[in-house]
PyMOL commands that place a pseudoatom at each C-alpha (Angstrom):
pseudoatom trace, name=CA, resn=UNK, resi=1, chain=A, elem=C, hetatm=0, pos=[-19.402, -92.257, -105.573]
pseudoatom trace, name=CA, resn=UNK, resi=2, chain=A, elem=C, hetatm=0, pos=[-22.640, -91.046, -103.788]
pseudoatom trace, name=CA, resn=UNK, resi=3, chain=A, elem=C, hetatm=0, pos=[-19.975, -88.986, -101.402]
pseudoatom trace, name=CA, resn=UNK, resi=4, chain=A, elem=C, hetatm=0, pos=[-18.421, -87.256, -104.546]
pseudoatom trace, name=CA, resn=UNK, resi=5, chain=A, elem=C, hetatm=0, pos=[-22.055, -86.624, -105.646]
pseudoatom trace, name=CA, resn=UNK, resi=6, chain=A, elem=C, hetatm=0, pos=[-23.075, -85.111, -102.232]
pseudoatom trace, name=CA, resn=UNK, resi=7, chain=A, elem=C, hetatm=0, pos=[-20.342, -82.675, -101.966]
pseudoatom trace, name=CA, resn=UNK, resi=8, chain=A, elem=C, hetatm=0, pos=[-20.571, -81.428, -105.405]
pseudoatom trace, name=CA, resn=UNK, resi=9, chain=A, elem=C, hetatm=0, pos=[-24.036, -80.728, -104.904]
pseudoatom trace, name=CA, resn=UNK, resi=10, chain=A, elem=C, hetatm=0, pos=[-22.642, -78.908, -101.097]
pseudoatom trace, name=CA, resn=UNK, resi=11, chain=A, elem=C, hetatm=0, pos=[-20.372, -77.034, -102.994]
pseudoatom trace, name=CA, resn=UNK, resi=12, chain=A, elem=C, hetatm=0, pos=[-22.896, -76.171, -105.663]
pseudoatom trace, name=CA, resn=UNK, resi=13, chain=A, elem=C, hetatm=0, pos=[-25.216, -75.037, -103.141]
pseudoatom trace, name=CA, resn=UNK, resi=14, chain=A, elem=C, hetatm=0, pos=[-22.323, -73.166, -101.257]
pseudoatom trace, name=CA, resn=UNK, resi=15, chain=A, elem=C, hetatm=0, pos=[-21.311, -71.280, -104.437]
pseudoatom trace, name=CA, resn=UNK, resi=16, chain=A, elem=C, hetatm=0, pos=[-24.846, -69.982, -105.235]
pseudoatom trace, name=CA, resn=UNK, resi=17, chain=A, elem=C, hetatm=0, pos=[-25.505, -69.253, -101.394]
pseudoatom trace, name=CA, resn=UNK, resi=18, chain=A, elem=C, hetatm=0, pos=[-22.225, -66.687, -101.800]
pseudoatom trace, name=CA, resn=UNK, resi=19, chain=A, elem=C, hetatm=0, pos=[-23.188, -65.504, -104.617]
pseudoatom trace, name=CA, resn=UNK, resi=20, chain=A, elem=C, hetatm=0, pos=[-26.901, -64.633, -103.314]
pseudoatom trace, name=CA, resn=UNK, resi=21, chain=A, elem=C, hetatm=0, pos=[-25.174, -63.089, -100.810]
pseudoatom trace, name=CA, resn=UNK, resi=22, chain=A, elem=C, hetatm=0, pos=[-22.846, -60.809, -102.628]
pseudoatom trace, name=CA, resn=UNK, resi=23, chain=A, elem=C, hetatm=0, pos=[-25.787, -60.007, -104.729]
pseudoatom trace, name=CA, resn=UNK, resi=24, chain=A, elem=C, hetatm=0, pos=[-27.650, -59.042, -101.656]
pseudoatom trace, name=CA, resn=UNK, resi=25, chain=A, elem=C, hetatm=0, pos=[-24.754, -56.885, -100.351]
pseudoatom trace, name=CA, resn=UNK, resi=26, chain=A, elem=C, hetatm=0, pos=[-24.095, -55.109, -103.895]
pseudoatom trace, name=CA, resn=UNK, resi=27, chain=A, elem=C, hetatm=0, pos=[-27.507, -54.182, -103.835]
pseudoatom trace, name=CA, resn=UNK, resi=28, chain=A, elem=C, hetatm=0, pos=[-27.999, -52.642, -100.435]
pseudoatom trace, name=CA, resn=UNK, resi=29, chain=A, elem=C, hetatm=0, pos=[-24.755, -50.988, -101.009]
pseudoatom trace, name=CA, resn=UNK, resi=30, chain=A, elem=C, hetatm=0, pos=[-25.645, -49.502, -104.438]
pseudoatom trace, name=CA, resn=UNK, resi=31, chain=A, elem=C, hetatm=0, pos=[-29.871, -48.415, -103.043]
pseudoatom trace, name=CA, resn=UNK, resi=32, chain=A, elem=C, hetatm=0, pos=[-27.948, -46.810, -100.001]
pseudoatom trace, name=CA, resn=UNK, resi=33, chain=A, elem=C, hetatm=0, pos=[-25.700, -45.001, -102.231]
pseudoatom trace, name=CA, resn=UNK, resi=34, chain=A, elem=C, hetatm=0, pos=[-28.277, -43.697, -104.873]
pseudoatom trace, name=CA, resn=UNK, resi=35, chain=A, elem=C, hetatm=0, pos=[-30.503, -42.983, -102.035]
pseudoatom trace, name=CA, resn=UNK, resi=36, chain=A, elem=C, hetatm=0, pos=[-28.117, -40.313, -100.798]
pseudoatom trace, name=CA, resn=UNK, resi=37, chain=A, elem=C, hetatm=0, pos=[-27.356, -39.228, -103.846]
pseudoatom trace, name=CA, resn=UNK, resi=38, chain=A, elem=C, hetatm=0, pos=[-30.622, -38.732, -105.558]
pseudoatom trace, name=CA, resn=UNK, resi=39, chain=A, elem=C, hetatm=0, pos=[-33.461, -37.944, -102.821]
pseudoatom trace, name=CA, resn=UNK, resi=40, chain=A, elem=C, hetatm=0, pos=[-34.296, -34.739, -102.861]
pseudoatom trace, name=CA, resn=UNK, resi=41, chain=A, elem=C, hetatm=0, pos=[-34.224, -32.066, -100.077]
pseudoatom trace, name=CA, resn=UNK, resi=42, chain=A, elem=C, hetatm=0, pos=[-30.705, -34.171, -98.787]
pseudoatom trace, name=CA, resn=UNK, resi=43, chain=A, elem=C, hetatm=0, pos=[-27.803, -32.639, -99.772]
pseudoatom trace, name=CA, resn=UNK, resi=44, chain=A, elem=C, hetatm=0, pos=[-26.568, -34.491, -103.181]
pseudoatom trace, name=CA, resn=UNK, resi=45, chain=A, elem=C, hetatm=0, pos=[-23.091, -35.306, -101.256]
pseudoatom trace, name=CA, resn=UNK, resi=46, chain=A, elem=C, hetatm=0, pos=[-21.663, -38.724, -100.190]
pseudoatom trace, name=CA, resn=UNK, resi=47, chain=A, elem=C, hetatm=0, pos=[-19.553, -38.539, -97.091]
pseudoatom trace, name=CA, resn=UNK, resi=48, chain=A, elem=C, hetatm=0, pos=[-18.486, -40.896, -94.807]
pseudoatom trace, name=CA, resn=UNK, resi=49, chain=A, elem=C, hetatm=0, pos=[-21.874, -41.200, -92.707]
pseudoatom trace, name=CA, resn=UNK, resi=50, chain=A, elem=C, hetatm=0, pos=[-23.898, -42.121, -96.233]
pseudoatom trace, name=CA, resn=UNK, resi=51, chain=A, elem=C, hetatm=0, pos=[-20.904, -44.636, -96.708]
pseudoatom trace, name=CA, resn=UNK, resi=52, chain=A, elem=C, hetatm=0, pos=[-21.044, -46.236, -93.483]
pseudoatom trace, name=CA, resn=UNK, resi=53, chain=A, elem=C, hetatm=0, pos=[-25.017, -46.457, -93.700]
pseudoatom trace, name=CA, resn=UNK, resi=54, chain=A, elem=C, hetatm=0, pos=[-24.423, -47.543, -97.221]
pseudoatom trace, name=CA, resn=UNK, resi=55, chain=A, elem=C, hetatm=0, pos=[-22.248, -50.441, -95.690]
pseudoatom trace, name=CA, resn=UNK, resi=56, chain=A, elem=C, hetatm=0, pos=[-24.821, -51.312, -93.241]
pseudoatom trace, name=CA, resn=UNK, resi=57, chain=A, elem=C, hetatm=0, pos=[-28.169, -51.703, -95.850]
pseudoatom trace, name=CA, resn=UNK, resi=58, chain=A, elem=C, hetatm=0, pos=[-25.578, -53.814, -97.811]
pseudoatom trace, name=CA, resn=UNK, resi=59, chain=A, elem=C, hetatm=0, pos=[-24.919, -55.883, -94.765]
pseudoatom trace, name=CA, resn=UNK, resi=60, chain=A, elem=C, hetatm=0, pos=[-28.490, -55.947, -94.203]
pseudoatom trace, name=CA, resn=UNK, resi=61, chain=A, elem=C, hetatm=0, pos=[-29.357, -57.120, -97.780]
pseudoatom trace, name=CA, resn=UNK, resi=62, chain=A, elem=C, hetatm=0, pos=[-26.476, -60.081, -97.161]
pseudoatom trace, name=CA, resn=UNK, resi=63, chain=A, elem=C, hetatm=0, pos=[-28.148, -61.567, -94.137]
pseudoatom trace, name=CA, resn=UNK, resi=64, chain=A, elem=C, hetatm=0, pos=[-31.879, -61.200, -95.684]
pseudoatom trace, name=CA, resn=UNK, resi=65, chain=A, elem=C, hetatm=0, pos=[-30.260, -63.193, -99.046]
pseudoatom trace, name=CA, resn=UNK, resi=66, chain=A, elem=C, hetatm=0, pos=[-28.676, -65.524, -96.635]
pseudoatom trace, name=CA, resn=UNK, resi=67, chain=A, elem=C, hetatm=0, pos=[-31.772, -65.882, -94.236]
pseudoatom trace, name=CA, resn=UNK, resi=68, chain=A, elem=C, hetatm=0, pos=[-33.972, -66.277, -97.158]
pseudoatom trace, name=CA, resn=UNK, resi=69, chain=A, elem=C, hetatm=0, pos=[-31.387, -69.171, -98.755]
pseudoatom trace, name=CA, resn=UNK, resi=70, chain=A, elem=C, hetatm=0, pos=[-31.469, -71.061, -95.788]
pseudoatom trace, name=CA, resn=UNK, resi=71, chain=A, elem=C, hetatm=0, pos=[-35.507, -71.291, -95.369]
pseudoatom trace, name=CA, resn=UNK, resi=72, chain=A, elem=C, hetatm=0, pos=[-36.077, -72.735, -98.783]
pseudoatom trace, name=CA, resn=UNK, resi=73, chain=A, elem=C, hetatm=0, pos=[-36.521, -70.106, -100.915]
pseudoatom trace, name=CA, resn=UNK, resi=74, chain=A, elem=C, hetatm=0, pos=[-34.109, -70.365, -103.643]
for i in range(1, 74): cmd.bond("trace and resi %d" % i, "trace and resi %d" % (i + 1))
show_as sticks, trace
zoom trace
C-alpha cells in the first residue's frame, strides 16, 4: 500500500513537472514570437530565423521550469 502511495505521488509530481515545463516552453515560444513581431525599429515580419530563435527562448524557458522544479521551488 505505501508503494501504491509513493508512485502516485511520483506520478503526480511527474505530471506537474511536464506540465511546468510545457508552460515554460509555451511561454518562451509565445515572448520570442511577440518580440519579433511587436518591437519597434525590427521589421514586423516572422521568418524562419525569428522562428528558430523563437524555438530556442522556448527551449530555454523549459529547462529554467525544469531546473527550477527540481531545486524545490514548486
Amino acid at each position: 500500500m505505501t508503494e501504491q502511495q509513493g508512485e502516485r505521488a511520483d506520478q503526480a509530481s511527474a505530471a506537474r513537472r511536464r506540465r511546468a515545463e510545457v508552460g515554460g516552453f509555451v511561454v518562451g515560444l509565445v515572448a520570442a514570437l511577440a518580440f519579433f513581431a511587436f518591437f519597434p525599429e525590427l521589421p514586423h515580419v516572422i521568418d524562419w530565423g525569428a522562428i528558430v530563435v523563437s524555438l530556442a527562448v522556448g527551449a530555454v524557458g523549459r529547462w529554467v521550469c525544469r531546473v527550477w522544479l527540481v531545486k524545490g521551488g514548486g
